[in-house]
C-alpha positions in Angstrom: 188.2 134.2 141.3 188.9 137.3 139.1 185.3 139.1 138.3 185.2 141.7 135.4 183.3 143.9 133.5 183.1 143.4 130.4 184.2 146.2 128.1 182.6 148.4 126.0 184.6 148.0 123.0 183.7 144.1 122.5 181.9 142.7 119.7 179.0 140.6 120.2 180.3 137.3 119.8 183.8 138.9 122.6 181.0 139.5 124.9 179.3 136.3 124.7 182.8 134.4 125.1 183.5 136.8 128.0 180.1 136.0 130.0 181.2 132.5 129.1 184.6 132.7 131.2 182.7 134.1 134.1 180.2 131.1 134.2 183.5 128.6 134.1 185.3 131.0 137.1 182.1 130.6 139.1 181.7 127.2 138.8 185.4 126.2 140.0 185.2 128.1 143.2 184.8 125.6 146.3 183.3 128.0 149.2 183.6 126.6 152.9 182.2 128.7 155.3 181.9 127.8 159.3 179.0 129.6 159.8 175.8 130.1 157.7 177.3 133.8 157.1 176.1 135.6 153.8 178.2 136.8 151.0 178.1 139.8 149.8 179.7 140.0 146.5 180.0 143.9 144.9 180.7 144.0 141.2 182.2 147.4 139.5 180.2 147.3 136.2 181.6 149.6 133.4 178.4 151.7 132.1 177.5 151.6 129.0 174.6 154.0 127.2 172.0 151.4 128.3 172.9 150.7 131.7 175.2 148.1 133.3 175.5 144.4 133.6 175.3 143.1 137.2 176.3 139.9 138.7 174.1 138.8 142.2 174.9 135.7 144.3 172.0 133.7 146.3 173.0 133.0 149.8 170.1 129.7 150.2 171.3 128.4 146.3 174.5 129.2 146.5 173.4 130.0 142.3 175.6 133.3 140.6 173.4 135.3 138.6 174.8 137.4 136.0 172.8 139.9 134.5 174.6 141.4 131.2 173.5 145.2 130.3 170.2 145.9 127.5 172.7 146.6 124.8 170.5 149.0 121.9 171.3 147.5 118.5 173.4 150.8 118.2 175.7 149.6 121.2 176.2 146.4 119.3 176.8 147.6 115.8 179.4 150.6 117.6 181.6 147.5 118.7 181.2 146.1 114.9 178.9 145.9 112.0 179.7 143.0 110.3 179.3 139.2 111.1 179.4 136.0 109.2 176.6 134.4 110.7 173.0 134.0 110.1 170.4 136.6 111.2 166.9 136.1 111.0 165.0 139.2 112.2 160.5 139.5 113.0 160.6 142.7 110.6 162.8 145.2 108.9 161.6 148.8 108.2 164.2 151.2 106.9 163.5 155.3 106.8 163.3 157.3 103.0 166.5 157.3 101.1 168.2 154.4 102.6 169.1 150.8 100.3 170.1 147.9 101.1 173.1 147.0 99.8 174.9 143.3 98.1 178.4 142.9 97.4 181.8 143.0 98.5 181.8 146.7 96.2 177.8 147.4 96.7 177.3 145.9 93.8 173.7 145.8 93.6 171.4 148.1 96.0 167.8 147.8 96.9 166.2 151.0 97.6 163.6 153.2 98.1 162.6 156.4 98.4 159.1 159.0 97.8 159.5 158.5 94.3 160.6 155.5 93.3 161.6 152.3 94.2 164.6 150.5 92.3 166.9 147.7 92.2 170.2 149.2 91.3 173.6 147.7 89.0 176.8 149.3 89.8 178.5 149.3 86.2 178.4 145.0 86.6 177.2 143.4 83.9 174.8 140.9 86.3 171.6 139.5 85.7 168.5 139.9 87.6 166.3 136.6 88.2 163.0 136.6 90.0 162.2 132.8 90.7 158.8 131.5 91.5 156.0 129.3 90.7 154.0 131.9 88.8 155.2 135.7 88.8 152.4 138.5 88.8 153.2 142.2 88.1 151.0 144.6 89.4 151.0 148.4 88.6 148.0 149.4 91.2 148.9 151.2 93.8 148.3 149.7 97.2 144.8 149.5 98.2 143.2 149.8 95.1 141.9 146.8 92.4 144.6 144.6 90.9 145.6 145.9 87.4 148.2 143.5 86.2 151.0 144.6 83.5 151.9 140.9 83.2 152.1 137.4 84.1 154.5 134.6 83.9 153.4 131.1 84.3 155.8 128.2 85.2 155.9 125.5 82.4 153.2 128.2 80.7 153.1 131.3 78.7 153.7 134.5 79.6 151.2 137.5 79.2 151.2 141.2 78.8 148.6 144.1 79.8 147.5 147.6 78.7 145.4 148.9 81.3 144.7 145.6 82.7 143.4 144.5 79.5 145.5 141.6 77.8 147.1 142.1 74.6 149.7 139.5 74.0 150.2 135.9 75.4 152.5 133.4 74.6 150.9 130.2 73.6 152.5 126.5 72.4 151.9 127.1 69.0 153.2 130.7 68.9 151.8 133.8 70.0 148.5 135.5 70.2 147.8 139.0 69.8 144.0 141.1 70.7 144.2 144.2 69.1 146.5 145.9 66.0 149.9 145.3 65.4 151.9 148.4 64.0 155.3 147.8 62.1 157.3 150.8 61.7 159.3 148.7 59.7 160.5 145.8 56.9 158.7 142.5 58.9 160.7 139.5 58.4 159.5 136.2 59.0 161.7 133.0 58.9 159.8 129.3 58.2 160.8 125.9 58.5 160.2 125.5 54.6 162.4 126.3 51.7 162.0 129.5 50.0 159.0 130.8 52.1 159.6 133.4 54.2 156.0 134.5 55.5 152.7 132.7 56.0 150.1 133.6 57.1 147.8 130.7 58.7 144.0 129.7 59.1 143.5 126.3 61.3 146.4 125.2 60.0 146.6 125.0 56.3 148.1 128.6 55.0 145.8 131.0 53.1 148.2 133.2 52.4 152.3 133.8 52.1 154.9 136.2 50.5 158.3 133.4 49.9 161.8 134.1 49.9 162.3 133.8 46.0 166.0 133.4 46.9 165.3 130.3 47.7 163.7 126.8 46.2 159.9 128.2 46.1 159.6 131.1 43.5 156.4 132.7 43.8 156.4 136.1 45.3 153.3 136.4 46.0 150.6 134.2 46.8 147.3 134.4 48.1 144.1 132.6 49.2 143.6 128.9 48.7 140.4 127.4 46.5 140.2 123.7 46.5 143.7 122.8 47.3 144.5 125.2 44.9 146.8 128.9 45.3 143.8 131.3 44.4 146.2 134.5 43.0 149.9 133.7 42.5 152.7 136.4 41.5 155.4 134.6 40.3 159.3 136.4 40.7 159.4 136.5 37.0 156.4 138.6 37.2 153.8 136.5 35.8 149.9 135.8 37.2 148.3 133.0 37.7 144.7 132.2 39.0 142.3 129.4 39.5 138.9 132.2 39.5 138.1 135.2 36.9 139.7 138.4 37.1 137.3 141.6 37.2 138.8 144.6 35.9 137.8 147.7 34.3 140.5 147.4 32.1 144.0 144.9 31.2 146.9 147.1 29.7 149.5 145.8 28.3 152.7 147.4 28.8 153.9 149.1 26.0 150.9 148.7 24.1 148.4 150.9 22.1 145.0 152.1 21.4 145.1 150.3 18.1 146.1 146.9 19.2 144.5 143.9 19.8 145.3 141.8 22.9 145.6 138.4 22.4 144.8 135.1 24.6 148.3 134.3 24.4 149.5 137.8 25.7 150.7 138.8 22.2 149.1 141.7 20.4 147.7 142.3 16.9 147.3 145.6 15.2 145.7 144.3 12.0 143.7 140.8 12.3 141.0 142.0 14.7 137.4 143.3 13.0 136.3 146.9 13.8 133.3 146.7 11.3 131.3 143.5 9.7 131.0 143.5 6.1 130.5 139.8 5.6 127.5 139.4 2.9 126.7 136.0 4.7 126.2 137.9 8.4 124.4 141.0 6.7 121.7 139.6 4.6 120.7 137.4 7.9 118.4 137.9 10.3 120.8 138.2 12.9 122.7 141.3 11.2 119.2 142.8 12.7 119.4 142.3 16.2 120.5 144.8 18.6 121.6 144.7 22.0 117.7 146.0 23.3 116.2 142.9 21.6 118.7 140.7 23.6 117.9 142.3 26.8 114.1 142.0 26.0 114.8 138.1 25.3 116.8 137.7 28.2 113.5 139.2 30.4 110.8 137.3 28.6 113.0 133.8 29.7 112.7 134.7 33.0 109.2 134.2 32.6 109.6 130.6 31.6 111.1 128.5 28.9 109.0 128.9 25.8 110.3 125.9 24.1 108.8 124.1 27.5 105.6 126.6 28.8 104.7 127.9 25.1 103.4 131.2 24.3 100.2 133.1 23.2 100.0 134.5 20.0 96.6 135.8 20.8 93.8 136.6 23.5 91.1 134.5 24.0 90.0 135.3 27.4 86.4 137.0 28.2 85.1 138.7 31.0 83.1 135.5 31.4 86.2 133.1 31.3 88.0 135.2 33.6 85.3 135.8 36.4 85.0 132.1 36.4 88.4 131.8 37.4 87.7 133.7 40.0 85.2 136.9 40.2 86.5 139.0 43.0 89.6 141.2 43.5 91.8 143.0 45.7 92.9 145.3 43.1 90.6 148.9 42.3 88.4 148.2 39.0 89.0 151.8 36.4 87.1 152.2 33.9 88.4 155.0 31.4 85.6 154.4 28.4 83.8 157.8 27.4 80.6 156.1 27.1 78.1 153.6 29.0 81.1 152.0 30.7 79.5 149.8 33.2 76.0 148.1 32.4 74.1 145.8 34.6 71.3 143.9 32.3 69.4 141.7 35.0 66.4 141.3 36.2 66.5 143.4 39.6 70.3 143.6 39.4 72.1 146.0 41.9 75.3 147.0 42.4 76.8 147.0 45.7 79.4 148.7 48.1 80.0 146.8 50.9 81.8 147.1 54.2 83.4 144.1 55.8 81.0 141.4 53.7 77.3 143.2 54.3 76.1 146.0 51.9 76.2 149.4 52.6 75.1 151.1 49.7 73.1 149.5 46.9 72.1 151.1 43.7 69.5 148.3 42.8 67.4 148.5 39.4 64.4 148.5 40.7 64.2 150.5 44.2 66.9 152.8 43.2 69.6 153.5 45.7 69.6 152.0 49.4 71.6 152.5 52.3 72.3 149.9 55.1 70.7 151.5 58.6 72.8 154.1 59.5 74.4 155.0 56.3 73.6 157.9 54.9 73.9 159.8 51.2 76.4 162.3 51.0 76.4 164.5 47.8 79.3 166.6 47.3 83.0 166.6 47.0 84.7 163.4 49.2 88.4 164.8 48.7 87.8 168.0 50.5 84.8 166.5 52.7 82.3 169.5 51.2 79.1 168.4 50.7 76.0 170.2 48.9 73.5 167.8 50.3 73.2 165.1 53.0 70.6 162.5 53.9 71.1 161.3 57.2 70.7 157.2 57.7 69.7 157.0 61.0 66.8 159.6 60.9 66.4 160.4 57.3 66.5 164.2 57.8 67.7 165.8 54.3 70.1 169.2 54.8 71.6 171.6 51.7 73.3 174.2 51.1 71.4 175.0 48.3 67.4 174.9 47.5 65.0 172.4 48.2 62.3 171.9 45.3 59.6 169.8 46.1 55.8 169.0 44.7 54.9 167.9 48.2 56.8 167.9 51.5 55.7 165.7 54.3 57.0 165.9 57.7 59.2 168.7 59.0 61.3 171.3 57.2 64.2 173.0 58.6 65.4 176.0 57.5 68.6 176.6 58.8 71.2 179.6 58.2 68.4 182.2 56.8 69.1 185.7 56.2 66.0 187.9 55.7 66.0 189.8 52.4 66.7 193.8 52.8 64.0 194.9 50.5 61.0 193.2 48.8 62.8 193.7 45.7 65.7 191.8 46.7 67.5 188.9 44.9 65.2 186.0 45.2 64.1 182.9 43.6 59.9 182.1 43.4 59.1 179.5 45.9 62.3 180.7 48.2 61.6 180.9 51.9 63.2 182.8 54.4 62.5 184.1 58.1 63.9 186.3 60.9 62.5 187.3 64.5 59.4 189.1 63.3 58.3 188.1 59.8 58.1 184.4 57.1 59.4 185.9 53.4 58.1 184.3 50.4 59.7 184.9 47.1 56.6 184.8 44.6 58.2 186.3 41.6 62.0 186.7 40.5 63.0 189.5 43.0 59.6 189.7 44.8 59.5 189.2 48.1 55.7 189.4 50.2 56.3 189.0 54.1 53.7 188.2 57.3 54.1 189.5 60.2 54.8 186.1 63.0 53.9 186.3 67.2 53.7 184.0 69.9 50.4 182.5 71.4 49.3 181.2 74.5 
């Protein structure tokens, strides 16, 4: 039996047929011994940088072990890098800067690095294909929310993002766009029908379309539809056609002048058309009269009804009577601008009320004179600017003026407020004026004559 090490230099696959020969050596060795004496077997093991392989016999089995050196993976790929089987690994992590490379001529690389990661084409015109169910692209950086660029669905349509936000989708009818769509350039459109080179569509049936005029279709320009019908067509010979009225401030023809006359037929005439009437017939009718004010006055009162139907008055027949029997109260103020007696109540007891929410307030009756409900008062004076020369309260009938009070009798209490005593007995006064301070009454008994009494408290 010949045991070796095996040597440094071998591949993989030289070391695993070389352990292989050992086992096969091993088992064809036939040991008789007389006695139950032990072997002792000592095997020279060439070292390697990760220590060296051993082989160990068991005296009671009678079993070789062979124990081959922990080879590092930089042992193994020293003795060769390359190998035509299959290797699956738990994980792969390569260091900054380093790709992956596919080809006989590292023809493609996969790599990475801090910024950027990139599948790489070395001068080969080769295609790149990414083959799943669905693919999602996804711009977020790790850890943060999806944002999606775009999706591709299998047997679907295909979708692209701005800021997660879809714009454009593929769809089995075409293509659908969210947003504006800016051409830089000429847009050209091919169809399925003759001569038309652009539609564009509305559930189905096209509303509007600029055609190929190269072809069998020669309208240029069409747009809208209207009952089956092409609303506003341009025709390549430069003709217009329309199924509605056209609005316009003004139709020039081209070529034409100020002193023409444009015809239905598109032909012009500068000496048939009528700039002034001076048929006999026309000016010695009534309707030579009739100005464009009368027809607008017309055209109001028919908006009022149909005379030929409702009729019209030629006069007014109407009283106050007739009309307060229709109906004798209104929302509307009542103003009276006649210089006389413009209002007259004739009744027996009549009155004439103001009232506040249904009851009277204030009644100017033509018997008793003027009465307030309780609690309203008479305010004499000026209501806009809320100055009054004399008030009579409601509730406890006291009277107060700025001015005088005049009186043949006086019962009950008088009040005279804001008094200033006169200065001199010969002060400006009227007879019958009273006045007071601290210490004296003042009566006025003549113009400008005043007589005073001294006043004091009493027990």
């Amino acid at each position: 039996m010949t045991l070796r090490n095996v040597p440094k230099g071998y591949t993989l696959e030289q070391q695993r047929q070389e352990v292989n020969l050992i086992a096969v050596d091993v088992d064809d060795i036939d040991l008789t011994l007389e006695t139950r004496a032990k072997l002792a077997l000592s095997v020279a093991a060439e070292p390697s940088a990760s220590g060296n392989g051993n082989l160990a016999y068991d005296n009671t089995t009678g079993i070789f072990t062979y124990t081959p050196p922990a080879l590092t993976l930089d042992d193994i790929t020293d003795n060769g890098n390359t190998t035509t089987n299959s290797i699956t690994v738990g994980g792969l992590t390569l260091n900054n800067n380093i790709d992956i490379s596919f080809g006989t001529s590292t023809n493609a690389t996969l790599g990475y690095s801090t910024s950027e990661t990139a599948i790489r084409y070395q001068g080969y015109n080769t295609d790149l294909k990414l083959s799943a169910k669905n693919i999602y692209i996804d711009v977020a950086p790790s850890g943060l929310p999806v944002e999606y660029a775009a999706k591709l669905f299998q047997d679907g349509g295909v979708e692209l993002y701005y800021n997660g936000s879809k714009k454009f989708e593929t769809t089995t009818s075409g293509i659908t766009v969210t947003g504006s769509v800016l051409i830089d350039n000429s847009l050209y459109v091919n169809s399925a029908y003759p001569g038309i080179g652009a539609q564009i569509l509305e559930t189905g049936a096209y509303r509007s379309r600029v055609d190929d005029v190269s072809g069998t279709v020669q309208d240029a320009l069409v747009l809208g539809r209207f009952q089956n019908l092409d609303s506003f067509v341009v025709k390549a010979d430069g003709n217009l056609t329309t199924v509605g009225d056209i609005t316009a401030n003004k139709l020039v023809k081209s070529g034409g002048t100020s002193s023409q006359f444009l015809k239905a037929d598109g032909s012009t005439d500068s000496s048939t058309y009528l700039t002034t009437e001076s048929d006999p017939v026309f000016s010695a009718s009534e309707a030579a009269s009739i100005t464009s004010t009368d027809t607008a006055n017309w055209d109001t009162a028919y908006g009022w009804g149909d005379h030929g139907v409702e009729g019209y008055l030629t006069s007014e027949t109407d009283t106050l009577q007739s009309v307060t029997d229709r109906g004798a109260s209104s929302s509307n103020p009542l103003t009276f601008s006649y210089a006389g007696q413009a209002l007259t109540l004739t009744g027996a007891s009549s009155r004439l009320d103001v009232q506040n929410g249904g009851t009277y307030a204030i009644s100017l009756n033509s018997s008793t004179g003027i009465n307030t409900n309780q609690g309203v008062g008479l305010y004499i004076g000026n209501y806009g600017t809320s100055l009054w020369r004399a008030q009579i309260n409601g509730t406890n009938g006291n009277i107060t003026t700025e001015g005088s009070v005049t009186a043949a009798s006086l019962s009950g209490s008088l009040v005279i407020s804001g008094s200033t005593a006169p200065t001199t007995a010969s002060s400006t006064g009227t007879p019958g004026e009273i006045r007071y301070d601290a210490s004296f009454i003042y009566v006025c008994i003549a113009t400008n004559t005043w007589k005073r009494a001294a006043i004091s408290t009493w027990p």
